[in-house]
C-alpha positions in Angstrom: 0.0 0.0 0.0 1.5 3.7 -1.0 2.1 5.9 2.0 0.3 9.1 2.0 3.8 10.7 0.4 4.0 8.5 -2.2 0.5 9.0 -3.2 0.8 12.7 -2.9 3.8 12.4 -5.4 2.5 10.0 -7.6 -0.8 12.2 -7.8 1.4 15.2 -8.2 3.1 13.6 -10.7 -0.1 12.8 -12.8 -0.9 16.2 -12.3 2.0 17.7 -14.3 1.4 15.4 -16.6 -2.2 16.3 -17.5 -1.2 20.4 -17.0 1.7 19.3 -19.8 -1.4 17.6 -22.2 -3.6 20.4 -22.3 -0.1 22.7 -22.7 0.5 20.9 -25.7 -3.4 20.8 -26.9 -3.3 24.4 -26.3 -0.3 24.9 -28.0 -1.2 22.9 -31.2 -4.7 24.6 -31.4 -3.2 27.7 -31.2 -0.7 26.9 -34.6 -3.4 25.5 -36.3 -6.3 28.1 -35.9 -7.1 29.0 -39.3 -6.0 26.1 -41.1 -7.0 23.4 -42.9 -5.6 19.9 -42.0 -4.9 17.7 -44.9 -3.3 14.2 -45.3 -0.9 13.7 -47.8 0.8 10.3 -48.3 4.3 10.0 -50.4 4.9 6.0 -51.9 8.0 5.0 -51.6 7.6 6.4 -48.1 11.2 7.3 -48.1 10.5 9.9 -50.8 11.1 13.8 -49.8 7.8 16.0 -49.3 7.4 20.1 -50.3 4.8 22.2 -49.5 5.1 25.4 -51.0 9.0 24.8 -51.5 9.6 23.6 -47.9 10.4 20.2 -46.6 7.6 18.8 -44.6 6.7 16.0 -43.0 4.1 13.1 -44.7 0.6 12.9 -42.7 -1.8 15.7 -41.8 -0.7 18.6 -42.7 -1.8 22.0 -41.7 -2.2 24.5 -44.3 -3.9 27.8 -44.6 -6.8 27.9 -46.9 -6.5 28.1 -50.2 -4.2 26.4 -53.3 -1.1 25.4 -52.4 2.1 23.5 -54.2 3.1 19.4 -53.5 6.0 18.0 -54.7 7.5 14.2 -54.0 11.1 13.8 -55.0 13.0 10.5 -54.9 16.4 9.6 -55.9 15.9 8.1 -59.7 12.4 9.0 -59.6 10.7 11.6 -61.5 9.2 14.3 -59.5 5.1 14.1 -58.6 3.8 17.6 -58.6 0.3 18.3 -57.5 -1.2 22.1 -57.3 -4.2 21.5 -54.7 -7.1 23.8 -53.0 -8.0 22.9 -49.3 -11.4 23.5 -50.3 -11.4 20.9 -52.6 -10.2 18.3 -50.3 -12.9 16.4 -47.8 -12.1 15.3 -44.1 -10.8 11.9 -45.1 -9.5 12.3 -48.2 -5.6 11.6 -49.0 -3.8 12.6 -51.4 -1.1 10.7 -52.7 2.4 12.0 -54.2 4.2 9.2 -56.1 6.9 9.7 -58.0 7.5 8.5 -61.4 9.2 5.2 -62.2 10.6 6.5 -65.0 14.6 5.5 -64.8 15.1 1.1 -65.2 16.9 1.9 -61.6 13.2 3.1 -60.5 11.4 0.3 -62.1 14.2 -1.8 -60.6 13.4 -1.1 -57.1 10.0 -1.7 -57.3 10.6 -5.0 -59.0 12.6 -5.5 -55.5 10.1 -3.9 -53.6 6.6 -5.6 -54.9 4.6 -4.4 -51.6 5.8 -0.6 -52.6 4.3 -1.7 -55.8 0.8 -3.1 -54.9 0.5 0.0 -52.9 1.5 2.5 -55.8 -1.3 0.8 -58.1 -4.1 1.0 -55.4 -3.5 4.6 -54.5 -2.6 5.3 -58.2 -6.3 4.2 -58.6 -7.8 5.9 -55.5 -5.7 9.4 -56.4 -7.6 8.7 -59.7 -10.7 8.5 -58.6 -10.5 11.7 -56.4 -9.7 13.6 -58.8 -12.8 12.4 -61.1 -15.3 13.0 -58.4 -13.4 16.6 -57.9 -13.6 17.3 -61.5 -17.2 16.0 -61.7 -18.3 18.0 -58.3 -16.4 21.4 -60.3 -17.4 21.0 -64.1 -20.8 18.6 -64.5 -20.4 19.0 -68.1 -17.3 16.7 -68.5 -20.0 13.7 -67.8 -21.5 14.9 -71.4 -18.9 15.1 -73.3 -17.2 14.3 -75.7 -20.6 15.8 -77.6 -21.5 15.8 -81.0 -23.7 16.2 -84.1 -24.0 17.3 -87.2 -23.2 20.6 -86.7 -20.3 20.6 -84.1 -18.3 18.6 -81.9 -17.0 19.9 -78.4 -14.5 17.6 -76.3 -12.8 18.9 -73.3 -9.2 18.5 -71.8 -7.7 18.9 -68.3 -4.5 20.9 -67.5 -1.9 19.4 -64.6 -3.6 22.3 -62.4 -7.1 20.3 -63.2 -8.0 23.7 -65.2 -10.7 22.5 -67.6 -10.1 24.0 -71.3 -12.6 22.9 -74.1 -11.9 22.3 -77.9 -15.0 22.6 -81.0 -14.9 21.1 -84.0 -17.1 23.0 -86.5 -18.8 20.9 -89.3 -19.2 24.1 -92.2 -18.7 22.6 -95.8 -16.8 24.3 -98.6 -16.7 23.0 -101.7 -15.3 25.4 -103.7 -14.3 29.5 -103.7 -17.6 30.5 -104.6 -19.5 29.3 -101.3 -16.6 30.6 -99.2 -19.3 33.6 -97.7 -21.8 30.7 -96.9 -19.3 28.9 -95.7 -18.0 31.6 -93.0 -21.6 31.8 -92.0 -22.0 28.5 -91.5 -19.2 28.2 -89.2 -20.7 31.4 -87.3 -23.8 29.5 -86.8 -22.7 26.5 -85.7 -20.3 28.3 -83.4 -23.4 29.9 -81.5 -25.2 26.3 -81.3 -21.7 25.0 -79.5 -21.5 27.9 -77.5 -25.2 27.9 -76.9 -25.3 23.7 -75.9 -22.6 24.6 -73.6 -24.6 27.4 -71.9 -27.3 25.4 -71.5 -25.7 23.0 -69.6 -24.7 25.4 -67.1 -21.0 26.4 -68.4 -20.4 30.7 -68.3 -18.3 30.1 -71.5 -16.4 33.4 -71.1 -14.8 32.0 -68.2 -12.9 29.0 -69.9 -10.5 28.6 -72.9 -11.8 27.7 -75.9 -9.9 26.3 -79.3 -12.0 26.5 -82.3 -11.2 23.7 -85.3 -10.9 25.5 -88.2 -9.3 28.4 -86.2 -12.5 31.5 -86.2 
């Protein structure tokens, strides 16, 4: 049985430690009021992790709102560079940095390293599919196109920043000098029913890059 001075201490002792917890709760509230925690996972786990240009630490990361800068670097592997928005990312999302295998002493190493592997290819699918539902949630339109008709033909692309950019082919005939006028007209007109199919579907077209096949 502890004598009263033991107990004292050992209580004491718990004490100090609870008055350190809530220190360091405190503490960690306080450098991470205003930001956004997000969990980013590098594969091979040994890879080196920016944010913004400076070396941080795979797991949650705290980050003030807004778009910020990933990179994954790994010695004979191509960088992974990522350009994401904390409001784009959910509570349990994770977003995965893996760098290329693009050297035979990369794709060497994961030949020795099979587990590495298998865990590249499922997070290579579930980065993937993040970005789908992300680019599905920001532009509904991508789920209609490529679209197309007699008239016209709009497809769409994606940038490395996921900016979404859009590309029409016009379907005006010319068949020799003499229709050239009808043909320009044609073109105008089947430029408006493009530009009019994507306003319908809820895209503000002057707010997006368009390329025009022929070039208007």
């Amino acid at each position: 049985m502890l004598n009263s001075k033991r107990l004292r201490a050992l209580l004491l002792g718990l004490g100090a430690i609870f008055v350190l917890f809530l220190a360091v709760q405190v503490y960690q509230s306080f450098q991470h009021r205003g930001k956004v925690g997000v969990r980013v996972a590098v594969l091979p786990n040994d890879s080196i992790l920016y944010v913004d240009s400076k070396k941080t630490k795979p797991g949650k990361i705290y980050m003030t709102k807004g778009s910020h800068t990933l990179l994954a670097s790994r010695v004979d592997f191509g960088n992974d560079t990522k350009t994401i928005n904390t409001a784009d990312v959910t509570k349990n999302e994770t977003i995965y940095m893996l760098p290329a295998a693009n050297t035979p002493a990369a794709k060497q190493w994961l030949l020795q390293h099979p587990d590495i592997q298998k865990q590249r290819e499922a997070a290579g699918g579930a980065e993937a599919e993040r970005i789908r539902s992300l680019l599905l949630s920001r532009y509904p339109i991508i789920s209609k196109l490529p679209y197309e008709n007699f008239h016209f033909k709009i497809d769409y692309s994606i940038d490395a920043s996921n900016k979404l950019s859009f590309t029409i082919t016009l379907y005006a005939i010319i068949n020799r000098p003499s229709q050239y006028d009808s043909y320009k007209q044609q073109l105008q007109q089947y430029k408006a029913e493009a530009l009019q199919y994507l306003s319908t579907n809820g895209v503000d077209t002057s707010k997006f890059t368009i390329k025009y096949i022929p070039n208007l």
